[in-house]
Residue frames as qw, qx, qy, qz and C-alpha x, y, z in Angstrom:
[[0.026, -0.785, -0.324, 0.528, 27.43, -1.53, -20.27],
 [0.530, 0.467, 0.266, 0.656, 27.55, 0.21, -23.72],
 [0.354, 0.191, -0.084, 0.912, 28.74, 4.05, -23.99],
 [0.383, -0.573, -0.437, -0.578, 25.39, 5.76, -23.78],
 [0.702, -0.664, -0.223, -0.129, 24.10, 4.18, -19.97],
 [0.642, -0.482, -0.128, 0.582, 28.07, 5.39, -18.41],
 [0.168, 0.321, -0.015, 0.932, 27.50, 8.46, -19.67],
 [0.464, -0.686, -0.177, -0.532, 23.95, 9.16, -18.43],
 [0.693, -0.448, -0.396, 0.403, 26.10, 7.59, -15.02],
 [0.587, 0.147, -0.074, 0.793, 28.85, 9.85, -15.50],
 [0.034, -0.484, -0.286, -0.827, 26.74, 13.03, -15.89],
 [0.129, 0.287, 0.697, -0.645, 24.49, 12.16, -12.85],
 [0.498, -0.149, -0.477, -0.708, 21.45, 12.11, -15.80],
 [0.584, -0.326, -0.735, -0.117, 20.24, 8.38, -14.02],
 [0.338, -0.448, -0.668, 0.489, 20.81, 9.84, -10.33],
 [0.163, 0.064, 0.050, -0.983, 18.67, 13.08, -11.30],
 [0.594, -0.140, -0.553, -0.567, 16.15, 11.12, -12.89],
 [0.538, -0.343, -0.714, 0.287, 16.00, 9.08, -9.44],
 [0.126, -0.051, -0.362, 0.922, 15.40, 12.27, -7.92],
 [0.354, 0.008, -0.278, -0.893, 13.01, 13.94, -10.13],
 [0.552, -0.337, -0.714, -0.267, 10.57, 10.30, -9.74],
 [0.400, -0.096, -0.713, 0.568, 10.94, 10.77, -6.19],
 [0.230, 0.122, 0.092, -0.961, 10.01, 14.56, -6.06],
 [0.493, -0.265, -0.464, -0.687, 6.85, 13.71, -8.32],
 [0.495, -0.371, -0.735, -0.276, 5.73, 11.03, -6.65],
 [0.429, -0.222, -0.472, 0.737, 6.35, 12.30, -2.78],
 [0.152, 0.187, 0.074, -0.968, 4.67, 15.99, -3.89],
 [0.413, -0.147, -0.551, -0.710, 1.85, 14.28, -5.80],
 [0.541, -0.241, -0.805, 0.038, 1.12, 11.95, -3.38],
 [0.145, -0.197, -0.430, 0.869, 0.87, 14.73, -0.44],
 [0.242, 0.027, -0.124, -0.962, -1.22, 16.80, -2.39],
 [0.490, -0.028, -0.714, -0.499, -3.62, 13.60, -3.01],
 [0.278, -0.425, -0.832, 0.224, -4.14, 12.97, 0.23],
 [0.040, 0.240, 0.233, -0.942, -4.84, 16.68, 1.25],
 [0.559, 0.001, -0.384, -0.735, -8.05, 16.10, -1.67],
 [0.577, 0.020, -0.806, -0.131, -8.44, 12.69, -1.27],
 [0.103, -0.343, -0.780, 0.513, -8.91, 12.12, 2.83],
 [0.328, 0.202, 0.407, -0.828, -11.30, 14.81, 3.46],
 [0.687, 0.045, -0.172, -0.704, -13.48, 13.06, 0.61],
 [0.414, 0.138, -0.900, -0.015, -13.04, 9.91, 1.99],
 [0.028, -0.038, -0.523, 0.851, -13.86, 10.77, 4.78],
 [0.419, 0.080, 0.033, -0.904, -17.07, 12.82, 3.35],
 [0.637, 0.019, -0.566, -0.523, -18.18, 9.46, 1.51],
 [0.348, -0.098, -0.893, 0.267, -17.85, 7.43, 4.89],
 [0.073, 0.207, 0.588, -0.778, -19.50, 9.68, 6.79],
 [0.469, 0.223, -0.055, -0.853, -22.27, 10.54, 4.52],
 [0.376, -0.006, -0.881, -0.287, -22.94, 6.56, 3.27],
 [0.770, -0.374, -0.352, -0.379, -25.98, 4.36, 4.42],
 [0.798, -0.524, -0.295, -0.049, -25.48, 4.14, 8.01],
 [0.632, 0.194, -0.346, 0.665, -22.48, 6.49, 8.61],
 [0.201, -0.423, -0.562, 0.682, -22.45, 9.10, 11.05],
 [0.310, 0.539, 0.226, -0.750, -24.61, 11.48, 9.04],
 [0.529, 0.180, 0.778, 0.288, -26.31, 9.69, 6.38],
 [0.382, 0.703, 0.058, -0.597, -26.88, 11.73, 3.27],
 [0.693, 0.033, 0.653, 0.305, -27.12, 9.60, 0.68],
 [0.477, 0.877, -0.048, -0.035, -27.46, 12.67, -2.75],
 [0.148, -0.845, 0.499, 0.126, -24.35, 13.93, -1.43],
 [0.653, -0.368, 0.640, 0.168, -22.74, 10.46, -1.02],
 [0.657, 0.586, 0.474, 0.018, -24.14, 9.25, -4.47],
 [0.420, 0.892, -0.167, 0.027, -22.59, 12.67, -6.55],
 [0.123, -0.789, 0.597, 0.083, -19.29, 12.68, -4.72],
 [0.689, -0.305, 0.642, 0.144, -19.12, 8.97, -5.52],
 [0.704, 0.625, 0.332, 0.052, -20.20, 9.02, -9.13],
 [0.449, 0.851, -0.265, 0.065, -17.18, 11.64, -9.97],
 [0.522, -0.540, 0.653, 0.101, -14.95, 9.62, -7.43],
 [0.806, 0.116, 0.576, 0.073, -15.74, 6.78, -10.10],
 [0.526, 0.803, 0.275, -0.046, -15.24, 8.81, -12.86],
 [0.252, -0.831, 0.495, -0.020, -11.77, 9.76, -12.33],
 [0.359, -0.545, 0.756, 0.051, -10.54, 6.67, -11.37],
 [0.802, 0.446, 0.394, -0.045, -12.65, 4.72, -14.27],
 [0.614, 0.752, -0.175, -0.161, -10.05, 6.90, -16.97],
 [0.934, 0.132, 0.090, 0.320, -7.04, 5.46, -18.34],
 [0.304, -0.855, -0.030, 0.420, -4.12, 7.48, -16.87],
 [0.493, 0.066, 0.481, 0.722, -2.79, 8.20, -20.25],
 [0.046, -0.664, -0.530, -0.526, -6.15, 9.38, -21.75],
 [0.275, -0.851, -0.436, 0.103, -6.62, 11.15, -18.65],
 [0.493, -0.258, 0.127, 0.821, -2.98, 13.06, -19.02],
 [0.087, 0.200, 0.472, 0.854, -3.92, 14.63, -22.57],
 [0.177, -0.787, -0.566, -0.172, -7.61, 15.32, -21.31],
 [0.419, -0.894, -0.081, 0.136, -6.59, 17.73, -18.39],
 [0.570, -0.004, 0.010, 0.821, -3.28, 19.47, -20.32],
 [0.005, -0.604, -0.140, -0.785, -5.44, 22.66, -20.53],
 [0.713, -0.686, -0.016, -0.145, -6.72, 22.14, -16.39],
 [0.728, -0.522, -0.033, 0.444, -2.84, 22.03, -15.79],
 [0.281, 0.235, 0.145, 0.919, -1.59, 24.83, -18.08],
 [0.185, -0.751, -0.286, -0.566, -4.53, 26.82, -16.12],
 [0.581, -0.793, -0.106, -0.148, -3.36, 25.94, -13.08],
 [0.587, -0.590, 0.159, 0.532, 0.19, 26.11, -13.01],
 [0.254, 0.828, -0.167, -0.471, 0.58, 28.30, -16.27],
 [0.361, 0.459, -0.739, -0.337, 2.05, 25.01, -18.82],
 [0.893, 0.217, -0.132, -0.372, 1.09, 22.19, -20.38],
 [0.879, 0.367, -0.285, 0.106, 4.79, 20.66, -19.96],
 [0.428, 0.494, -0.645, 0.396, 7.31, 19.41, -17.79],
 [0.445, -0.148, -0.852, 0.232, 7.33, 18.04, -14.22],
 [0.200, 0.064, 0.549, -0.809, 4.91, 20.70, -13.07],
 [0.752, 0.109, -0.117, -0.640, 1.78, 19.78, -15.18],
 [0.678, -0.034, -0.733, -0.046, 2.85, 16.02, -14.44],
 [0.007, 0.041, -0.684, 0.728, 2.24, 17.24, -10.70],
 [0.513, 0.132, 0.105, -0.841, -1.05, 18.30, -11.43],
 [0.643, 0.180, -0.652, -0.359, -1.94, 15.05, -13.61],
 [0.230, 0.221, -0.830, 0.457, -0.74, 13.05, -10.84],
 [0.118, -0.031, 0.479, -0.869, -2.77, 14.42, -8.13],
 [0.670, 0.263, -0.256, -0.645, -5.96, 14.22, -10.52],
 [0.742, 0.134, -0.635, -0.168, -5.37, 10.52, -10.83],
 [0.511, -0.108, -0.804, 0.284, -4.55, 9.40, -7.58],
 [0.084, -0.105, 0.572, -0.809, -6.66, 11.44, -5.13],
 [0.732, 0.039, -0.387, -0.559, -9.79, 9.51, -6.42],
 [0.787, 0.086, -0.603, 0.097, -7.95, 6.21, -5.49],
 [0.147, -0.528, 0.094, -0.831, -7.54, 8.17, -2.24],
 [0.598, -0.150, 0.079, -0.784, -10.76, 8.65, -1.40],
 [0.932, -0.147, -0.249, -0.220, -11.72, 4.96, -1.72],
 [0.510, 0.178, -0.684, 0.490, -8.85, 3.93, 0.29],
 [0.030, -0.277, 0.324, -0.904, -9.94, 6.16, 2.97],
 [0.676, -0.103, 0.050, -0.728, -13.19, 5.19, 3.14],
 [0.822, -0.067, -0.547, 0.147, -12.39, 1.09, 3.05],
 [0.355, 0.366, -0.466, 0.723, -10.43, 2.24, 5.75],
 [0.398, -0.134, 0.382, -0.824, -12.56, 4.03, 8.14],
 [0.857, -0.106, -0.238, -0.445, -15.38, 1.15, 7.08],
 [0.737, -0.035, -0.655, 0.165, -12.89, -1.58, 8.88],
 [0.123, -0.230, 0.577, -0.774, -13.60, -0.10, 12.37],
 [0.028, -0.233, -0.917, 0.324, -15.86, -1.73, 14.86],
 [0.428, -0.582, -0.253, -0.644, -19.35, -0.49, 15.06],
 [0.677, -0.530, -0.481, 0.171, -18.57, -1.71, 18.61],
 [0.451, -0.243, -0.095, 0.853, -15.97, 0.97, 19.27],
 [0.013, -0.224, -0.264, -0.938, -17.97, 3.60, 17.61],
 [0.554, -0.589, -0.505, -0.301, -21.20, 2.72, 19.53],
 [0.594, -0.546, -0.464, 0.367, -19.37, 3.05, 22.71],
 [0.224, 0.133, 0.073, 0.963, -18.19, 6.34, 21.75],
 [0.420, -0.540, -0.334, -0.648, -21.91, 7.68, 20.82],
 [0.594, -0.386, -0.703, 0.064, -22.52, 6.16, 24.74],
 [0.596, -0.215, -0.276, 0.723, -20.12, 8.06, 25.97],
 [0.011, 0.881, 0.181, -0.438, -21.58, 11.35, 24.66],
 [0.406, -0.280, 0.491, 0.718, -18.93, 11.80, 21.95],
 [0.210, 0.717, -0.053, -0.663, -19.74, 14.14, 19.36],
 [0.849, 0.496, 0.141, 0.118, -19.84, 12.84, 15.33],
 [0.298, 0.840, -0.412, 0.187, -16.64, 15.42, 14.92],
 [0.236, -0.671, 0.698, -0.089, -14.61, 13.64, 17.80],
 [0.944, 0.205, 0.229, 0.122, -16.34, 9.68, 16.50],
 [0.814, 0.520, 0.151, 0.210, -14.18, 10.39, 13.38],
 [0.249, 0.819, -0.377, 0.354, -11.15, 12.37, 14.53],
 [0.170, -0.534, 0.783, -0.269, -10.41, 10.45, 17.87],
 [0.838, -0.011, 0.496, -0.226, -11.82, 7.15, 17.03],
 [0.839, 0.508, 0.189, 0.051, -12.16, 6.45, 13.39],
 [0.490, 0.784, -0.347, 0.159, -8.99, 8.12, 12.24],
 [0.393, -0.520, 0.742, -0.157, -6.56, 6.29, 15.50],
 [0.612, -0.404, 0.677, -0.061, -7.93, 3.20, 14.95],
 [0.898, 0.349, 0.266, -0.024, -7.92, 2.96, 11.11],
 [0.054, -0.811, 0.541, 0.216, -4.52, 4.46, 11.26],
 [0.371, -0.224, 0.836, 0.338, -2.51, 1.07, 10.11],
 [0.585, 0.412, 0.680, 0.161, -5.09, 0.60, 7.32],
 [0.297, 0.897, 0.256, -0.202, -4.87, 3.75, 6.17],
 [0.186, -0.795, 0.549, 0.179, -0.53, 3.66, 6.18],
 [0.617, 0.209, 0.700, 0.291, -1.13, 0.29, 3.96],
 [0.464, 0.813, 0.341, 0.083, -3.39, 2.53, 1.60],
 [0.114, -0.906, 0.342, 0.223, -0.64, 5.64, 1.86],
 [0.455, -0.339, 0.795, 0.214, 1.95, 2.63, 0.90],
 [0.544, 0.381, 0.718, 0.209, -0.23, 1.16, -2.46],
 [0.073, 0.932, 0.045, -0.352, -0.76, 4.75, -3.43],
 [0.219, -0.833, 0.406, 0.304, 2.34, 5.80, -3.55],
 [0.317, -0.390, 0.729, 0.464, 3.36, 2.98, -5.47],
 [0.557, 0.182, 0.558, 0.587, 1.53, 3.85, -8.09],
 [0.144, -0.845, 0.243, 0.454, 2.61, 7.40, -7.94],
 [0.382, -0.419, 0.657, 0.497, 5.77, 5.79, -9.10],
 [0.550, 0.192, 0.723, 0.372, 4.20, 3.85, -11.80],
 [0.254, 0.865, 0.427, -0.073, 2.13, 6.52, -13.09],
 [0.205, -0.886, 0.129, 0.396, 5.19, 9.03, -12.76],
 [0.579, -0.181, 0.665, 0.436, 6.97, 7.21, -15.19],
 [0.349, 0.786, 0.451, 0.238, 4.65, 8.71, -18.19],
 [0.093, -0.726, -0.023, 0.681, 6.44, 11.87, -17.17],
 [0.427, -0.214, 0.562, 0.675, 8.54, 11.49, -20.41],
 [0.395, 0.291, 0.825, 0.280, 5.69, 11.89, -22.37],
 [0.075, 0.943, 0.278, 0.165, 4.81, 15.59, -21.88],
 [0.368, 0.706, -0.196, 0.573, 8.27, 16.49, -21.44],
 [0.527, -0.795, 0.157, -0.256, 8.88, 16.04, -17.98],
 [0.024, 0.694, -0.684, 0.225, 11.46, 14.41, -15.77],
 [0.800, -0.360, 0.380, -0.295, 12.37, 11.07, -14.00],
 [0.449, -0.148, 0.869, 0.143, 13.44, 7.48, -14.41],
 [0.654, 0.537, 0.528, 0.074, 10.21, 6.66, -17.14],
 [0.199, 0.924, -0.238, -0.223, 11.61, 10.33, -19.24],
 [0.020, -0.617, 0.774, 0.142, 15.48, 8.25, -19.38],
 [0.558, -0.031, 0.828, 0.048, 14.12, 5.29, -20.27],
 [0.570, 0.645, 0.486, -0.151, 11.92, 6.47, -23.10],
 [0.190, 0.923, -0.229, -0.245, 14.24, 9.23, -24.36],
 [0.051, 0.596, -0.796, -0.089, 17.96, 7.18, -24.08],
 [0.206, -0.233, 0.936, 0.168, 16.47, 3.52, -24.23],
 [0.623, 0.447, 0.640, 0.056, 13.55, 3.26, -26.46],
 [0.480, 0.864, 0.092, -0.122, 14.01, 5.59, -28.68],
 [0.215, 0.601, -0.766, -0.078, 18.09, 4.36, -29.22],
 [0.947, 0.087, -0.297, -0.087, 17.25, 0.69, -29.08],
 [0.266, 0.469, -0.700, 0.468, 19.73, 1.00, -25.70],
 [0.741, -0.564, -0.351, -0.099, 17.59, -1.95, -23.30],
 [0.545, -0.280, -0.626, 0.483, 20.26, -1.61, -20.83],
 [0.121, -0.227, 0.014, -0.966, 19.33, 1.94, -20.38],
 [0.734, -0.413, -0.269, -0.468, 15.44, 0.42, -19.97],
 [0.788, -0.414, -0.436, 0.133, 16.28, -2.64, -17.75],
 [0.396, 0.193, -0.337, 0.832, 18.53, 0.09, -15.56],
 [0.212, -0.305, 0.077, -0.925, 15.80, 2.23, -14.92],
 [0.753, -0.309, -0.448, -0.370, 13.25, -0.50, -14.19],
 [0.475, 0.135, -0.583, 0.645, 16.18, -1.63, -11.63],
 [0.018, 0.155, -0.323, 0.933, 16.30, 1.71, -9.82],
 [0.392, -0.277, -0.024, -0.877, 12.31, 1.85, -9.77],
 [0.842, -0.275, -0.464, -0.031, 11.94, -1.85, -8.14],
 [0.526, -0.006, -0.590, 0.613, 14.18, -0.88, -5.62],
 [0.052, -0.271, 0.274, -0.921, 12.69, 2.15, -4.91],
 [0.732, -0.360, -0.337, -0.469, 9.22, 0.31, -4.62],
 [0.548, 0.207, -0.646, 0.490, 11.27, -1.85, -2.49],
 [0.382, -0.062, -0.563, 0.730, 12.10, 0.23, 0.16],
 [0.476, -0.272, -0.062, -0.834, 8.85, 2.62, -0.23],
 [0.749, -0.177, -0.556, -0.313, 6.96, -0.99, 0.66],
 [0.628, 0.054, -0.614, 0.475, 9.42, -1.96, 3.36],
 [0.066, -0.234, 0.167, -0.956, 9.41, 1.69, 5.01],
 [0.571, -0.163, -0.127, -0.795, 5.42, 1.93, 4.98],
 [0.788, -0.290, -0.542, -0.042, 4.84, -1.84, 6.28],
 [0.389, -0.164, -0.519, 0.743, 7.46, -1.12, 9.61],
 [0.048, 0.003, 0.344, -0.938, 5.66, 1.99, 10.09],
 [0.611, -0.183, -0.445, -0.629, 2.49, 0.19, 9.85],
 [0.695, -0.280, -0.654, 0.101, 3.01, -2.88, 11.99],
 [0.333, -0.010, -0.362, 0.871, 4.70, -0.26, 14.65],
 [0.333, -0.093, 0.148, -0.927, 1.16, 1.55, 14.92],
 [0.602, -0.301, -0.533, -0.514, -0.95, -1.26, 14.98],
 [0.732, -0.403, 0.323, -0.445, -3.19, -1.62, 18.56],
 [0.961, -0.053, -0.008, -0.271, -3.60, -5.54, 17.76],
 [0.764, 0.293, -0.520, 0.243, 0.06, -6.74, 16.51],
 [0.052, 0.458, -0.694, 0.554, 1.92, -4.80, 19.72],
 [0.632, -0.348, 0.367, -0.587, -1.12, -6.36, 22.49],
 [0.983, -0.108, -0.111, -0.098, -0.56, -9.67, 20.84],
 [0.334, 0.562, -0.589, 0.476, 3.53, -9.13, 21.42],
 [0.213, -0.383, 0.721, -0.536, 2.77, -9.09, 25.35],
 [0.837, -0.120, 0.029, -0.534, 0.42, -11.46, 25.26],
 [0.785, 0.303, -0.463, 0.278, 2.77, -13.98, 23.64],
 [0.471, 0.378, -0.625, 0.494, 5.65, -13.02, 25.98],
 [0.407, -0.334, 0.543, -0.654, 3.85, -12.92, 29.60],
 [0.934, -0.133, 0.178, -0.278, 2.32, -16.18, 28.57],
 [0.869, 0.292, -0.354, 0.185, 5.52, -17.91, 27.24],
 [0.002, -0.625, 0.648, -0.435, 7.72, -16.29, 30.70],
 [0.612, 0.020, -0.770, 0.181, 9.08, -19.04, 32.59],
 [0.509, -0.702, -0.089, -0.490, 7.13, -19.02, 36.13],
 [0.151, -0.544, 0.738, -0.370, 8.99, -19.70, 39.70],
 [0.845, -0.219, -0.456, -0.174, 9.47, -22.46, 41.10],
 [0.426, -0.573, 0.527, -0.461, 9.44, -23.27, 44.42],
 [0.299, 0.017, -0.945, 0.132, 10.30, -26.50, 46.73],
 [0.563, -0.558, -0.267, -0.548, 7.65, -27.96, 48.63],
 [0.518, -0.672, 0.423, -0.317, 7.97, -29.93, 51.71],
 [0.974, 0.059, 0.197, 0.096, 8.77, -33.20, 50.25],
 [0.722, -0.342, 0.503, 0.330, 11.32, -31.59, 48.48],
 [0.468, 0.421, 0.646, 0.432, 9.83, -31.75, 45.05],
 [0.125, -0.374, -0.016, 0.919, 9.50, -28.98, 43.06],
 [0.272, 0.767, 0.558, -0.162, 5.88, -27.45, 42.32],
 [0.125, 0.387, 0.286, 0.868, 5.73, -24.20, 39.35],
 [0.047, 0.452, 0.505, -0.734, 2.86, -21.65, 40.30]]
């Protein structure tokens, strides 16, 4: 461990920077879904054969969805440093890498959302419409319950790459783990400084991954019904004697 990486220990530099990635990626990622679902949503519902086909709409909102997520999130930083110094009054530090963020991953969103909501039944949604069910309750008590685990995968791939993305902070002057790696170990030729930070940000992926799968499998309809299935066919049935003696199961 050379002098450098046990100071930035010493100081608490590396466990701020493990904050600061956190904060971004946690506040960007919130904000991305608050954009992001409702146009997922808009592009499911509005596609060829969703519940209210309008295919202009579907067509514009997809063409800038693509457009977005078509730039290279570098090129797209430096594009939109005046569209975050308008909207949070600077061009630098870990608020305009909030804003950058958001911009890049509520695009990726939107198509999550909308794969999502497309891996429901048309059998469950048809019996809805039978039932009388309004388009507003289809897609708020149907579509959104039962694409809930696909949608806490997508919330889970996001997020990690939040992280990766967040790691450019350094590059407009912001915070995190990518900021201490660029500042104290490329620019001082100090790798353990780099392969430290890379550490910290595989672990967090880690446990982001770990987290977001349990609270996936834990909401899904199909894993828990095949649980009892399994165990009411694998309990051990009575057995009784008959009259001989012998002994018969049920």
């Amino acid at each position: 461990m050379s002098d450098l990486l046990r100071q930035l220990f010493t100081d608490g530099s590396i466990g701020t920077g493990l904050l600061e990635t956190v904060y971004l990626t946690l506040i960007s990622t919130a904000f991305a879904y608050l954009l992001g679902l409702p146009l997922g949503l808009l592009l499911y519902v509005t596609d060829r054969g969703g519940l209210k086909p309008c295919l202009p709409l579907n067509k514009t909102i997809g063409i800038v969805v693509n457009l977005l997520r078509s730039i290279p999130f570098v090129i797209l930083m430096v594009a939109f440093l005046p569209v975050a110094k308008a909207i949070v009054g600077t061009s630098l530090g870990n608020k305009a890498m909030i804003v950058m963020l958001i911009v890049a991953a509520a695009p990726f969103v939107a198509r999550m959302v909308e794969s999502s909501a497309k891996e429901v039944k048309g059998g469950v949604i048809e019996a809805a419409k039978s039932m009388g069910a309004s388009n507003m309750q289809i897609l708020f008590k149907v579509i959104l319950p039962e694409a809930k685990p696909a949608l806490i995968v997508g919330a889970i791939i996001t997020t990690v790459n939040v992280i990766g993305y967040s790691a450019m902070a350094g590059t407009i002057g912001g915070g995190g783990l990518g900021a201490i790696a660029i500042t104290y170990g490329y620019q001082r030729f100090k790798d353990d400084v780099i392969w430290v930070c890379v550490a910290l940000m595989v672990i967090l992926v880690q446990v982001l991954q770990e987290v977001g799968m349990f609270v996936a499998r834990r909401t899904d309809k199909r894993v828990r019904s095949g649980h009892r299935r399994k165990t009411v066919a694998e309990e051990p049935k009575p057995c009784f004697l008959n009259k001989t003696g012998s002994s018969q199961r049920r």
